[in-house]
Steps between C-alpha positions, in 0.01 A plus 500: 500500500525869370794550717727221296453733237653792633847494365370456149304789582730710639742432147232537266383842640836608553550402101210690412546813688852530346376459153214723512758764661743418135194525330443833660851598382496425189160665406637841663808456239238538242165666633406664180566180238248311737208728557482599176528147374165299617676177433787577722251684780295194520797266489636656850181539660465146439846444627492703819124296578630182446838592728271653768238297510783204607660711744147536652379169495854443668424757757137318516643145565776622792230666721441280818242282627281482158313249396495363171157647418563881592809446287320349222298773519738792486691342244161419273443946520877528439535279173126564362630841488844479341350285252279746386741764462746221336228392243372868484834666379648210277128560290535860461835501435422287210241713376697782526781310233772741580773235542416157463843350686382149677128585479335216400329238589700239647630790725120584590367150550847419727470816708133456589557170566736566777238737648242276506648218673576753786111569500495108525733467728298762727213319477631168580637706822177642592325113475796393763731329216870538574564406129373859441856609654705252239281655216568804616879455510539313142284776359690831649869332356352478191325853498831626618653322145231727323549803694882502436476412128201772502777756656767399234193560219442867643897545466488393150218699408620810698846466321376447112291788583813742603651354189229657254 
């Protein structure tokens, strides 16, 4: 069943890779505004997780002959992990209240919310559910929704920070 997937696959790690690379760009446009800002640091960390860890559960899903459970598995490791980091750097950069553009709560609860359902989609995977794929798939469209609007926040906050 995995391999019905693979075009959606292929386009949403294709998607990703491309916006992490933008991502890339526009943070070398303005290196010093983000590491000095913890806000703004945390903000693309969180971005360029959330981008990779899609384009690796991609990569995850298109490699041959796996069953549902060693996929399940690898994707479990994979999101645990980028929902750590997510949840980990949208609390400090709270705490650090350098720029408080679209931190709050809503933002917060919607974000981890996406990450979890991949952790639940990874373990309905690893119990032999295929639903764990359609989970999956509703769950990385809407993260990529956050990541975007996370990417437009970190150009907002980048640019009222030149303009101080």
């Amino acid at each position: 069943m995995p391999e019905q997937w693979s075009n959606f696959f292929v386009m949403v790690g294709g998607g990703a890779a491309a916006l992490a690379g933008l991502i890339f760009v526009a943070m070398s446009i303005n290196p010093q505004i983000i590491i000095r800002n913890t806000t703004h640091k945390n903000r693309a960390i969180n971005m360029l997780t959330g981008f990779t860890a899609i384009f690796m559960a991609s990569g995850l899903a298109l490699i041959g002959n796996q069953h549902l459970a060693g996929l399940g598995m690898e994707w479990l490791a994979l999101w645990l992990i980028a929902t750590v980091i997510f949840i980990r750097g949208y609390v400090i950069a709270i705490r650090a209240g350098m720029s408080f553009i679209g931190l709050n709560l809503p933002r917060l609860a919607g974000g981890t919310l996406c990450y979890l359902a991949e952790v639940i989609s990874a373990i309905f995977l690893i119990l032999g559910y295929t639903a764990g794929l359609y989970i999956a798939a509703v769950a990385i469209i809407v993260l990529f929704a956050f990541l975007i609007s996370g990417a437009w926040l970190l150009m907002i906050g980048i640019y009222e920070d030149r303009t101080k």
